[in-house]
KEFIKE-261327 format. One record per atom (N, C-alpha, C): z, y, x; residue in one letter. Coordinates in steps of 0.2 Angstrom, whole numbers, padded with zeros to 4 digits, always signed. Atoms other than C-alpha are relative to their C-alpha. Example, Ala and Ser with C-alpha at 12.3 -4.5 7.8 and 13.67 -1.06 7.14 Angstrom:
2
+0000-0006+0004A/+0039-0022+0062A/+0000+0006+0004A/-0001-0006-0004S/+0036-0005+0068S/+0003+0005-0004S/
This chain:
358
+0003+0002-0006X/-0025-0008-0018X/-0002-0008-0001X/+0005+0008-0002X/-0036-0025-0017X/-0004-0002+0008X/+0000+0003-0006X/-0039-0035-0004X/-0003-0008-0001X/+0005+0005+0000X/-0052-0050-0001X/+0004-0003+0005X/-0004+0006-0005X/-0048-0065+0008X/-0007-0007+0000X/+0005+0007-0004X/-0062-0080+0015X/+0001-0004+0004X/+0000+0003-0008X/-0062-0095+0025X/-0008-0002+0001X/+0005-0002-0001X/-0077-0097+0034X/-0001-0009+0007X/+0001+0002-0006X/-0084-0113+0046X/+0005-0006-0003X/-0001+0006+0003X/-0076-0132+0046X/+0008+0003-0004X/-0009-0002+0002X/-0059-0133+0037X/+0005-0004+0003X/-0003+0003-0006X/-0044-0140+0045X/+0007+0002-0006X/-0008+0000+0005X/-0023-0142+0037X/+0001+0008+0003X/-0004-0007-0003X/-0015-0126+0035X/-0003+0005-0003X/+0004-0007+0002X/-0029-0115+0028X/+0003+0002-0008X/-0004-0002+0005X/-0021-0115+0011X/+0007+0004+0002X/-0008-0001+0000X/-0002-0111+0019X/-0003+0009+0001X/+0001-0005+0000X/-0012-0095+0026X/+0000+0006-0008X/+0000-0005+0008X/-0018-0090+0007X/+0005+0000-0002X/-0006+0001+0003X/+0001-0094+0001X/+0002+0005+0004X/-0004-0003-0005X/+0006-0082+0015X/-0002+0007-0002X/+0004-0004+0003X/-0008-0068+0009X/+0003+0003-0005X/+0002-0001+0006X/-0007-0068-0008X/+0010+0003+0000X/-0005-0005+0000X/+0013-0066-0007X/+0002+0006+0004X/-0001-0004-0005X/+0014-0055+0007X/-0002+0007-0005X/+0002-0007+0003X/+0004-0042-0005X/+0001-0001-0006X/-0004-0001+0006X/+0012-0046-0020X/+0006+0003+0000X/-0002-0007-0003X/+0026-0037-0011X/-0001+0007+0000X/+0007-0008+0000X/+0013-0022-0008X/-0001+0001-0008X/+0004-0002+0006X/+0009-0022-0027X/-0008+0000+0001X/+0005+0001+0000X/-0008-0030-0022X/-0002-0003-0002X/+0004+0007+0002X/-0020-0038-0029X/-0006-0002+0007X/+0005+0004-0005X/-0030-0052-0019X/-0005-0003-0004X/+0005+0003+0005X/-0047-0059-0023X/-0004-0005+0005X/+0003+0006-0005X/-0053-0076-0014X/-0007-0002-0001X/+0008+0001-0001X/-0072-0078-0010X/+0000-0006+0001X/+0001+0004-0002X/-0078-0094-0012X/-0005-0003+0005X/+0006+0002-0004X/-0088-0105+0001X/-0002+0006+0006X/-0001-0004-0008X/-0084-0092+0016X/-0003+0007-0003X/+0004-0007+0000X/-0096-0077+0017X/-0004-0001-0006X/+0004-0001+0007X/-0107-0083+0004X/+0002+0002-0006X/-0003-0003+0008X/-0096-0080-0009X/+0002+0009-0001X/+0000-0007+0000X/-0100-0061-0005X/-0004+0002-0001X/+0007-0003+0003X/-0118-0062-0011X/+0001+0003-0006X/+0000-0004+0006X/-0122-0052-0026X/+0000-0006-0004X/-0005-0004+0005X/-0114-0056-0041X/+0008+0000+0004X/-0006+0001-0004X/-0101-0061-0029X/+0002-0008-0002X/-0002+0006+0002X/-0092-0078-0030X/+0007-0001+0001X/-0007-0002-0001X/-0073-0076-0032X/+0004-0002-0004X/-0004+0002+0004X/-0058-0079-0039X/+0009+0003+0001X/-0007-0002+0001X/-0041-0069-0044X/+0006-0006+0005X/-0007+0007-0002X/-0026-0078-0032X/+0007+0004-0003X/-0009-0005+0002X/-0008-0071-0042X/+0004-0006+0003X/-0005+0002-0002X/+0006-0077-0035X/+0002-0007-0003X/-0001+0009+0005X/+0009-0090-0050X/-0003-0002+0001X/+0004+0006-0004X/-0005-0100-0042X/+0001-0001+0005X/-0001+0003-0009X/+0002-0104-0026X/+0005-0005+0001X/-0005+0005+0000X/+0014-0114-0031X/-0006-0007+0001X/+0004+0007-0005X/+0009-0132-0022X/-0003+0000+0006X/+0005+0002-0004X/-0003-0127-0012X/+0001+0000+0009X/-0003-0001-0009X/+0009-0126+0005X/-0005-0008+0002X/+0005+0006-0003X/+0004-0146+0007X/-0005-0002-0002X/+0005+0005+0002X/-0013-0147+0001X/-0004+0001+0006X/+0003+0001-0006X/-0024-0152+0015X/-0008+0006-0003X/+0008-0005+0004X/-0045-0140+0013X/+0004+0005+0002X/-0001-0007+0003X/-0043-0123+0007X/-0003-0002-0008X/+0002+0000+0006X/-0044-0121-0012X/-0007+0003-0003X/+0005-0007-0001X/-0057-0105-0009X/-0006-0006+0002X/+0006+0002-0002X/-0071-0120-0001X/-0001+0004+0007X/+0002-0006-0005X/-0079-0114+0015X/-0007-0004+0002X/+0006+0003-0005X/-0095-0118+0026X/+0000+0003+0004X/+0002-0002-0006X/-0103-0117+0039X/-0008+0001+0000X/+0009+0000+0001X/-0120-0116+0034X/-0002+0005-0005X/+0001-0003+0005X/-0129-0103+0024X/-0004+0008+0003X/+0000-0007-0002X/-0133-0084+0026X/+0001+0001+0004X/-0005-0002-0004X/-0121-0081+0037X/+0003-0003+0007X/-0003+0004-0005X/-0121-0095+0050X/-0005+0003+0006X/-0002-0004-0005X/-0116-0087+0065X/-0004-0006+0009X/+0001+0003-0009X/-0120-0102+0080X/-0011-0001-0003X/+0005+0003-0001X/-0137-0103+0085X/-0003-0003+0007X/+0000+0003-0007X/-0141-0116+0098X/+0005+0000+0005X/-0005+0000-0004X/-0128-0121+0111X/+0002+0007+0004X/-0001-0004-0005X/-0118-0105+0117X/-0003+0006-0004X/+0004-0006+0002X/-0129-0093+0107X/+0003+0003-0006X/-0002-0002+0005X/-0124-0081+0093X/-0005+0006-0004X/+0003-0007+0007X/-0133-0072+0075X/+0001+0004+0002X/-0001-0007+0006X/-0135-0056+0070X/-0002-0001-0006X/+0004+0001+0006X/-0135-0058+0054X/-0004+0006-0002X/+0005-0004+0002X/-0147-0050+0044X/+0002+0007-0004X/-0003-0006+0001X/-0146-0031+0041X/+0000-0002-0010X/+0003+0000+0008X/-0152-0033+0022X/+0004-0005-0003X/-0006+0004+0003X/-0138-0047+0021X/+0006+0001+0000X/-0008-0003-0003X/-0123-0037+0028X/-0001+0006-0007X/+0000-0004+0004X/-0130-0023+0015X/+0002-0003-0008X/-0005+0005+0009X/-0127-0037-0003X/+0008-0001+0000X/-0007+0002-0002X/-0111-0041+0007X/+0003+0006-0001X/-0004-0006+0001X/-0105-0022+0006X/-0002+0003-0007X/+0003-0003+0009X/-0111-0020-0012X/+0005-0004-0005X/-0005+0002+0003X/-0101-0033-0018X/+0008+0001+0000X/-0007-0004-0004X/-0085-0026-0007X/+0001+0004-0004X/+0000-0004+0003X/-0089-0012-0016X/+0000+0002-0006X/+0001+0001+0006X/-0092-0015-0031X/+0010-0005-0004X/-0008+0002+0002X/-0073-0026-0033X/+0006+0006+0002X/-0006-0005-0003X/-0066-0011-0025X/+0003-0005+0005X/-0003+0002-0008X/-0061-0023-0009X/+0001+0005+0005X/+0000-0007-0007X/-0054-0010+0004X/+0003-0003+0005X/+0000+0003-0006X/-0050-0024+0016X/-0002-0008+0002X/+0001+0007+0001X/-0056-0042+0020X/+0004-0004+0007X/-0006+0006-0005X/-0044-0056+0029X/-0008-0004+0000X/+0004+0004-0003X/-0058-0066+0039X/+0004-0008+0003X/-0002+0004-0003X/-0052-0085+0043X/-0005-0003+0000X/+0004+0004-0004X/-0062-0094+0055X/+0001+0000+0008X/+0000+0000-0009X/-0066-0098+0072X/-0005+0006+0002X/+0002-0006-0004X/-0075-0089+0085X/-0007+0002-0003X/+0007-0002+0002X/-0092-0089+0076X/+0000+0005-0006X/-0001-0002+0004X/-0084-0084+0060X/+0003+0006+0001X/-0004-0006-0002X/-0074-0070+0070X/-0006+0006+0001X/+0007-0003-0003X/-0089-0064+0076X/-0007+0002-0006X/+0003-0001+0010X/-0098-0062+0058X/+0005+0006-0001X/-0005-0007+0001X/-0082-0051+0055X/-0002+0007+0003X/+0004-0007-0003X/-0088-0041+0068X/-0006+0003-0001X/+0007-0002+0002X/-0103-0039+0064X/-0001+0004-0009X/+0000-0002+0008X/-0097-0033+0046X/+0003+0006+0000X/-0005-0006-0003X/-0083-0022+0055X/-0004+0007+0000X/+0005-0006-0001X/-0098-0013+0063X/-0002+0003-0005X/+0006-0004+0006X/-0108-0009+0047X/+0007+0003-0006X/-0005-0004+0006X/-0090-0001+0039X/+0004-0004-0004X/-0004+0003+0002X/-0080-0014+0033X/+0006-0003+0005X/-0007+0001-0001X/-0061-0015+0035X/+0001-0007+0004X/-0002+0009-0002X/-0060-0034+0044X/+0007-0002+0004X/-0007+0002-0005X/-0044-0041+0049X/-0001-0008+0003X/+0002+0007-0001X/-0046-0059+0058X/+0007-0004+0000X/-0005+0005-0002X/-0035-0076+0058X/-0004-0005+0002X/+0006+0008-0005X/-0042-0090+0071X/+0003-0007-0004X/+0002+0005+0003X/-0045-0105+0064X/-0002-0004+0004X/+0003+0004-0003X/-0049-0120+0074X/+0004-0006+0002X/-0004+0006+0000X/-0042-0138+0076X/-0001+0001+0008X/-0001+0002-0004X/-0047-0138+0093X/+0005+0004+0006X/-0004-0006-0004X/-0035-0124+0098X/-0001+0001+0007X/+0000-0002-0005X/-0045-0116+0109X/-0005+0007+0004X/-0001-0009+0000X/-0045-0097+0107X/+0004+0000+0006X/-0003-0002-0004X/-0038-0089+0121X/+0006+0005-0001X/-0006-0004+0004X/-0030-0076+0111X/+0006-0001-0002X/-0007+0004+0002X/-0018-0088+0105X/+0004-0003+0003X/-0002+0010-0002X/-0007-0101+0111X/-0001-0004-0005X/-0001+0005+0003X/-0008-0110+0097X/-0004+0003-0007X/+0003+0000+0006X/-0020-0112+0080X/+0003-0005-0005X/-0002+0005+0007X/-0015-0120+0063X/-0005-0005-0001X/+0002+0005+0001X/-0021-0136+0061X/+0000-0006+0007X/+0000+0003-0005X/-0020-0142+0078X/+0008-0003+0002X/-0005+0003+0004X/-0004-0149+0075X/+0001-0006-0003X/-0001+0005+0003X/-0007-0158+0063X/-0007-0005+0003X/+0005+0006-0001X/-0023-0167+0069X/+0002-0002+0008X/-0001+0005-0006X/-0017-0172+0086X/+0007-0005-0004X/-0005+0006+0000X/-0002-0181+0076X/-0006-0005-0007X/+0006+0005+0003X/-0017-0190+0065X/-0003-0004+0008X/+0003+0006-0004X/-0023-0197+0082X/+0007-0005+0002X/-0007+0002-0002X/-0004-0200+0088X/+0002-0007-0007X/-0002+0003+0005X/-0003-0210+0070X/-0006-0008+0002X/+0007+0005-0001X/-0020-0220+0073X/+0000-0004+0009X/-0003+0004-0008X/-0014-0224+0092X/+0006-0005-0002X/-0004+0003+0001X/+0000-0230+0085X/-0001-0006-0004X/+0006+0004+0004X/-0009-0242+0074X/-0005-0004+0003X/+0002+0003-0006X/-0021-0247+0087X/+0002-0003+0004X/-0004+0004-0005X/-0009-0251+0100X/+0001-0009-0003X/-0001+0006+0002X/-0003-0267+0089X/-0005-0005+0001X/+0004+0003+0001X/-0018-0274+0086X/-0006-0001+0007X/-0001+0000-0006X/-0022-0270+0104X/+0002-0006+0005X/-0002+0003-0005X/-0010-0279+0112X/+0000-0010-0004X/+0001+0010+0003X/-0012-0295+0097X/-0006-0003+0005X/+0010+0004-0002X/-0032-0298+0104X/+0002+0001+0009X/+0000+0000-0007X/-0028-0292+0123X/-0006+0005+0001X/+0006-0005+0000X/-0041-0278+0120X/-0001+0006+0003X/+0001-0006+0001X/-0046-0263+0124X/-0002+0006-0005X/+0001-0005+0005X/-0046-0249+0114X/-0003+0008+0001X/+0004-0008-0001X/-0059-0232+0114X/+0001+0002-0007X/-0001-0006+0004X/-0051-0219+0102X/-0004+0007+0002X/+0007-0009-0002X/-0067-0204+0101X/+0004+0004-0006X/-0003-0005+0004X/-0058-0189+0095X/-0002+0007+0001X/+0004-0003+0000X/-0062-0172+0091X/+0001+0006+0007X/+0001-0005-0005X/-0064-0158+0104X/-0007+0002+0006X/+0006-0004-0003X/-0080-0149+0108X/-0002+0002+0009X/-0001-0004-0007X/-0076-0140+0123X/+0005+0000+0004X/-0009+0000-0003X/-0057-0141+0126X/+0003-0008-0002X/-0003+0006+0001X/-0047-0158+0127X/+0007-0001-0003X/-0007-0001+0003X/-0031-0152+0118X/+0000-0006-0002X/-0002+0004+0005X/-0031-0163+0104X/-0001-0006+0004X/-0001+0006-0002X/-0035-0178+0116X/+0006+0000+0005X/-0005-0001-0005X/-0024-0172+0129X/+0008-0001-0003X/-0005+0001+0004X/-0010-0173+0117X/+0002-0005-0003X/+0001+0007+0004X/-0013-0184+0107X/+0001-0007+0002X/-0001+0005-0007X/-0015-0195+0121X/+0006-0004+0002X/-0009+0002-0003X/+0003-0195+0128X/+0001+0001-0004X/-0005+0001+0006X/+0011-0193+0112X/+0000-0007-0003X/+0003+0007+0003X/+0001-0209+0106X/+0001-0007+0008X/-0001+0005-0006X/+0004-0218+0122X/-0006-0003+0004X/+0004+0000-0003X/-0013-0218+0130X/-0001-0001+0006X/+0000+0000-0007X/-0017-0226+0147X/-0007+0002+0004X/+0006-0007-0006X/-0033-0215+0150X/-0003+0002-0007X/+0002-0008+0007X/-0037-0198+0142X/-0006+0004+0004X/+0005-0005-0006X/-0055-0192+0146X/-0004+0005-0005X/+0000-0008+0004X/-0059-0172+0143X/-0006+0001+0003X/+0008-0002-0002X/-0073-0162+0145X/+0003+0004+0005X/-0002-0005-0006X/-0063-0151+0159X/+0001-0005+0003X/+0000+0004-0006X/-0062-0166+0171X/-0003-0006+0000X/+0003+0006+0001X/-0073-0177+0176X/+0002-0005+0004X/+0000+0006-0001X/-0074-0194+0176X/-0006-0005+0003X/+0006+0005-0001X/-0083-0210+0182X/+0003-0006-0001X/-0002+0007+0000X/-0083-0227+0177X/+0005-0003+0000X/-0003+0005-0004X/-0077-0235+0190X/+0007+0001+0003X/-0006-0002+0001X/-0061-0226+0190X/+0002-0003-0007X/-0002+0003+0005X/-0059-0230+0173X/+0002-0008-0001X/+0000+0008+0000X/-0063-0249+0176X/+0007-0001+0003X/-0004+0002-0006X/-0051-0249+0191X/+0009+0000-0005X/-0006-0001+0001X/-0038-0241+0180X/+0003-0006-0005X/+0000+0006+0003X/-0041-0256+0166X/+0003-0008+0006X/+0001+0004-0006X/-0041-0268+0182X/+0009-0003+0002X/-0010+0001-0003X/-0023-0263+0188X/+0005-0002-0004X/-0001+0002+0005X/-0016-0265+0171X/+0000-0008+0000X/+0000+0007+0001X/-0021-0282+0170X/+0002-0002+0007X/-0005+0002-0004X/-0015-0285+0187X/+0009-0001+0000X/-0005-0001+0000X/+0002-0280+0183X/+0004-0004-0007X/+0000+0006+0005X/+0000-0294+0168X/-0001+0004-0010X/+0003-0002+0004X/-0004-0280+0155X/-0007+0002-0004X/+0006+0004+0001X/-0017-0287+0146X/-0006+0005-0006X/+0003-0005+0005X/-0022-0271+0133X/-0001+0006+0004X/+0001-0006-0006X/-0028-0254+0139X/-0002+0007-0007X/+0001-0007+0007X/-0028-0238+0125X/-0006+0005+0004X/+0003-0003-0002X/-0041-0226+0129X/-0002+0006-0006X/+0001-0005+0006X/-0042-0208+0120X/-0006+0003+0004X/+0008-0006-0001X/-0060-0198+0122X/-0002+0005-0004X/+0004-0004+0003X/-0065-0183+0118X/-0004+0001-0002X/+0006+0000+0002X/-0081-0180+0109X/-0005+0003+0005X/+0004-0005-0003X/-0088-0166+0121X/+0003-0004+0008X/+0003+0000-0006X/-0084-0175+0137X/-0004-0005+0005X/+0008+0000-0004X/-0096-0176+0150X/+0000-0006+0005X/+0000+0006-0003X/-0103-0191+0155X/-0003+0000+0007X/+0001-0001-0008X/-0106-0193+0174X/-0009+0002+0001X/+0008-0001+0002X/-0120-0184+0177X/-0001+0007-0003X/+0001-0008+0005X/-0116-0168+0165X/-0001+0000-0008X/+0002+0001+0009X/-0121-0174+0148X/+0006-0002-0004X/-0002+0002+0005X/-0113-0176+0132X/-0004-0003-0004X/+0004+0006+0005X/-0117-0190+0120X/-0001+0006-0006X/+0001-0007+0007X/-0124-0180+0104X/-0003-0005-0003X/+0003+0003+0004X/-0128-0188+0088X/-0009+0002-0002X/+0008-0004+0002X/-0142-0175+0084X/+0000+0005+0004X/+0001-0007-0002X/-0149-0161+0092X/-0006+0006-0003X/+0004-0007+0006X/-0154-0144+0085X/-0003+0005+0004X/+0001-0005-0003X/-0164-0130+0090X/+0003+0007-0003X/-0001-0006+0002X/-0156-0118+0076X/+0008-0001+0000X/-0005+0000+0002X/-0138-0122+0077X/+0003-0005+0007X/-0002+0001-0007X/-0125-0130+0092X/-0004-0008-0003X/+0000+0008+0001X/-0129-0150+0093X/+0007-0003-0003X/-0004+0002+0003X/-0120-0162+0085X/+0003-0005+0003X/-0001+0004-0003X/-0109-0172+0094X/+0003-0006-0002X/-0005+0006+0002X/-0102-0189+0093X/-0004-0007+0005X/+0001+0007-0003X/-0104-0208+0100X/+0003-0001+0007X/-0003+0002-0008X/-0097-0207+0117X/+0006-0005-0001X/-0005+0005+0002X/-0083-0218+0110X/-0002-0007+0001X/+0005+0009+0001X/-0095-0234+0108X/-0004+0000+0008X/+0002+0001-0006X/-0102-0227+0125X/+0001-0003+0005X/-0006+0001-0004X/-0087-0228+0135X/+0002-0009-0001X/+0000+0005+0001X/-0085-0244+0125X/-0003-0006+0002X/+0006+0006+0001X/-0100-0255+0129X/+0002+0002+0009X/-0001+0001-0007X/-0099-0249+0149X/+0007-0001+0001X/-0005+0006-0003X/-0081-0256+0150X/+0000-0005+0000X/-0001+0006+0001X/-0084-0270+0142X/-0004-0003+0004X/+0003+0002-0006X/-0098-0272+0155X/+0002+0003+0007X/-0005-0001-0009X/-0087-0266+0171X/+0003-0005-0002X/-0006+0002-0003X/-0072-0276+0168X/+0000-0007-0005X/+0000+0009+0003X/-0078-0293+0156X/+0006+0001-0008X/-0006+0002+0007X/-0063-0288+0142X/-0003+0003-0007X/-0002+0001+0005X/-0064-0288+0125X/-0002+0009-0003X/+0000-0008+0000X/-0068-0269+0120X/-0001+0001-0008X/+0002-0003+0009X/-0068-0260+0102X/+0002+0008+0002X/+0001-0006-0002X/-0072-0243+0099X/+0002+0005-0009X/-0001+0002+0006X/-0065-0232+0084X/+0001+0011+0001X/+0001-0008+0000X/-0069-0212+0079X/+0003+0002-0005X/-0004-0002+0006X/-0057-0202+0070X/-0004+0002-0004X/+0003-0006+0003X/-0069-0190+0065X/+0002+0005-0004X/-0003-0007+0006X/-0066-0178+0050X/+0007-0003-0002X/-0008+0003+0000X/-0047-0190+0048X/+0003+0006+0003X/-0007-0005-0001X/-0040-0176+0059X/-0002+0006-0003X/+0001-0005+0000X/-0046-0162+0050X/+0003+0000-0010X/-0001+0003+0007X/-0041-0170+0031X/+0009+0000+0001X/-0006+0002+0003X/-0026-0172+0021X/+0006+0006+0002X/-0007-0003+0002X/-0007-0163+0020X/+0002+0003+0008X/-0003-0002-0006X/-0002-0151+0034X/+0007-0001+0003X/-0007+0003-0003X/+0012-0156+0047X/+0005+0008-0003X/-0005-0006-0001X/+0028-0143+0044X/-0001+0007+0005X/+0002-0005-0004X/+0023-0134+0059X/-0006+0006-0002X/+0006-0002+0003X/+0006-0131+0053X/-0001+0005-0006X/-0001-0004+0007X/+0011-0125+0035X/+0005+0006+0004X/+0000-0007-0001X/+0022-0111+0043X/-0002+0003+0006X/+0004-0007-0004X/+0011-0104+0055X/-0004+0003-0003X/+0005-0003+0003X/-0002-0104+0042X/+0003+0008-0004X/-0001-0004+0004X/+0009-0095+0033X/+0003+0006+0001X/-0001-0004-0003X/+0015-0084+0045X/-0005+0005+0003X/+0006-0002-0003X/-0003-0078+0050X/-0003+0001-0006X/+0002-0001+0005X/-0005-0075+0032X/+0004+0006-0001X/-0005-0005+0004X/+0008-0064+0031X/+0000+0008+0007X/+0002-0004-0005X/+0004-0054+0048X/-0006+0003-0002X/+0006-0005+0001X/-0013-0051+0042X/+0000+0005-0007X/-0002-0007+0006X/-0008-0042+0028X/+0002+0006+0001X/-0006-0005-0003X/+0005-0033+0038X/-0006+0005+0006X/+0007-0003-0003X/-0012-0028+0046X/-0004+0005-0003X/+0002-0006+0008X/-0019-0019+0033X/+0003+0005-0003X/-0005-0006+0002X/-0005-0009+0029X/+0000+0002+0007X/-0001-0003-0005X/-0005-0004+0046X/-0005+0001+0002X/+0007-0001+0000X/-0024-0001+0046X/-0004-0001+0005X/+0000+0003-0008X/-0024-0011+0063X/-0008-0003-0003X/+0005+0003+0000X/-0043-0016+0058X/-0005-0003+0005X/+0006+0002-0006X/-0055-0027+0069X/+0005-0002+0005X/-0003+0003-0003X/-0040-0035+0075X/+0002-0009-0004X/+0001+0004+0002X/-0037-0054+0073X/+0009+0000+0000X/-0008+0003+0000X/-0018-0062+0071X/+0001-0005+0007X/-0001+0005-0007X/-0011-0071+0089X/+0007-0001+0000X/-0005+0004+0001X/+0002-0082+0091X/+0002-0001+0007X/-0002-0001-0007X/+0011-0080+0109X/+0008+0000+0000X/-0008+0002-0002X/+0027-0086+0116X/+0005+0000-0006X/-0004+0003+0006X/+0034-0092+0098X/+0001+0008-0004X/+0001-0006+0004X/+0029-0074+0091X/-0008+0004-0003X/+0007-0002+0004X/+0013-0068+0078X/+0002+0008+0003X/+0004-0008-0001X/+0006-0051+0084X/-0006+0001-0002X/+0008+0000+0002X/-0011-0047+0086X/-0004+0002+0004X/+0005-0001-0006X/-0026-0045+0097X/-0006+0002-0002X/+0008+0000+0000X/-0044-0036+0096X/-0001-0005-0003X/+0004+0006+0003X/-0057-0048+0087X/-0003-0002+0005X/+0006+0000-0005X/-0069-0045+0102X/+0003-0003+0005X/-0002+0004-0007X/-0056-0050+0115X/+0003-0007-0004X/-0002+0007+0000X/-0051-0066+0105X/-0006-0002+0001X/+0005+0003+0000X/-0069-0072+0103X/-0003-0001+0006X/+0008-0001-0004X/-0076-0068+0119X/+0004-0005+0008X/-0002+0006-0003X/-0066-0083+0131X/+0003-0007-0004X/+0000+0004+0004X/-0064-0099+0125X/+0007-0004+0006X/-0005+0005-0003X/-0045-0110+0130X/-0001-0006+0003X/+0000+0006-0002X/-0049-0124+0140X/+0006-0003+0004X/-0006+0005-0004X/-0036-0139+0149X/+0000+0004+0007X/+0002-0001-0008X/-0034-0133+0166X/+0003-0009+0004X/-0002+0007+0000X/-0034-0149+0176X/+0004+0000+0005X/-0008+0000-0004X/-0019-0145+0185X/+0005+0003-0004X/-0006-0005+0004X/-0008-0138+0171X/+0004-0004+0002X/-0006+0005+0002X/+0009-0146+0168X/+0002-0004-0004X/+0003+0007+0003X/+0003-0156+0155X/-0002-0006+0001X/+0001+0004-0006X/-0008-0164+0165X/+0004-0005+0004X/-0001+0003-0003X/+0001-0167+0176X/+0008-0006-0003X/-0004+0003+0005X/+0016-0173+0165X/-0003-0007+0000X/+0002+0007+0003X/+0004-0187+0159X/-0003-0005+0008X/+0000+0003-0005X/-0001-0192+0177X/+0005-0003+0003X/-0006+0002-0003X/+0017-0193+0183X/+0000-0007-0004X/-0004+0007+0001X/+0018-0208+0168X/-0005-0003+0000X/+0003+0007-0001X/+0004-0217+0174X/-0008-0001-0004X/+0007-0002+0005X/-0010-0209+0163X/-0006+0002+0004X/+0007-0003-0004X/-0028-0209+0172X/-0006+0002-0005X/+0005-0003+0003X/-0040-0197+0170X/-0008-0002+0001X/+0008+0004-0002X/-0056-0206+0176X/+0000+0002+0005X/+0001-0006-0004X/-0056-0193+0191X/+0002-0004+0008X/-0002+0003-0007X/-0046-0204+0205X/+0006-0007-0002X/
């Protein structure tokens, strides 16, 4: 028995613990695994690969990446334009099953988010075995509660907040930390209060200004003379928009600068002192949190447990502190957003945290 294995789309901590979870789990089974490099590409003819035995796995629980490479760009990429999704091309699904076939792969572990999930499917359909594992820092699959790497990058903001604040309260500043989250505010939301954050703004609630000013205002009224501010990348500036660096017609936009936005119109509401500071790719780098390293690796060792159980065209779910498994099509096809009255939420309003909104 062999069994193929990919990651596919940004990378994020944890993706290696996954492959340390794999390659043992069917070392068990008396299997061999075989790692495609650089995601789906590594599936064109002659193939691009690399034996994983079990004596190579020693280290790699904390190394941040994947060892395997991955992209997002190539043959095989899945987003086109905000919200829309490829077919890949029939005559590329056909090299990709030639190569399958050719190493004798009789299943392939898919790690990615919901574009890369959705590639799976589309490989599923054409007769290939596909098992999924979600992937995505902004942990905001539906099908899970919780994704590997999201973990550790909301405590990279909580680390940079912590950091900030000092320097903060020396000058009497205000500070705009731009962090990452497309469509969901997790990582800000968290990250936020955990880091001490006196206003958290998402793309699920909208804000204005002049609540944000106000909420700076009061603070300095009460002789608190600094003011932390966490921002999401993806939320929406009054009015509906997202700041975007670039915009594309073949592929989603790319987003970024609301950070310096949010920055330049407080410093013009409220006269203070303003700086603006983007983690960016920081939360997606370096040594997986402990948490992170054993979900990876327990969603490594699930999807195995998937294949011997011939459960294909299903992804790995993470629910009420227990991995099972859900469809591919029902993980991909809702995306987990904040709700703005969860108990998080409201958790961080009770300590005094504004959302820009009132």
């Amino acid at each position: 028995m062999r069994i193929g294995i990919l990651n596919s789309g940004g990378d994020c901590p944890g993706l290696n613990a996954v492959i340390y979870g794999v390659v043992g789990a069917a070392a068990k089974l008396g299997w061999e695994v075989i790692g495609f490099r650089d995601g789906f590409e590594g599936l064109l003819p002659p193939g691009d690969y690399i034996m994983l035995e079990p004596e190579k796995m020693a280290g790699i629980l904390k190394q941040g990446g994947t060892i395997l490479g991955t992209t997002n760009k190539g043959h095989f990429a899945a987003k086109v334009g905000e919200g829309n999704v490829a077919e890949i091309p029939q005559d590329i699904i056909e090299k990709a099953k030639a190569t399958l076939k050719l190493l004798e792969i009789r299943a392939l572990i898919v790690v990615g988010g919901d574009g890369s999930l959705t590639t799976g499917m589309q490989l599923m359909r054409n007769g290939l075995p596909v098992v999924g594992v979600p992937k995505t820092i902004d942990n905001d699959l539906a099908a899970t509660a919780m994704t590997f790497g999201f973990d550790s990058a909301v405590s990279t903001v909580v680390d940079a907040l912590d950091r900030l604040h000092t320097t903060a309260d020396s000058h009497k500043r205000v500070m705009v930390v731009e962090v990452m989250g497309r469509n969901a505010g997790w990582i800000a939301l968290w990250g936020g209060i955990a880091g001490g954050a006196h206003v958290i703004l998402i793309p699920e609630i909208e804000f204005n200004f002049e609540n944000v000013a106000n909420a700076i205002r009061q603070r300095e009224a009460q002789g608190l003379h600094s003011t932390m501010i966490v921002v999401a990348e993806g939320a929406h500036l009054p009015g509906g928009d997202a700041v975007t660096k670039e915009k594309s017609a073949s592929s989603e936009h790319r987003l970024g600068g609301i950070g310096d936005y949010v920055a330049a119109k407080v410093a013009e509401m409220t006269g203070k002192e303003t700086r603006s500071c983007t983690l960016g790719h920081l939360q997606r780098g370096g040594s997986p949190t402990a948490l992170d390293r054993l979900l990876g690796a327990r969603f490594g060792v699930k999807a195995v447990k998937l294949i011997e159980e011939a459960k294909y065209g299903h992804m790995v779910s993470y629910q009420a502190y227990h991995v099972d498994s859900v469809p591919i099509e029902e993980a991909v096809s809702a995306c987990r957003l904040v709700e703005p009255d969860s108990e998080v939420v409201q958790t961080a309003r009770a300590v005094g945290i504004s959302f820009g909104d009132k």
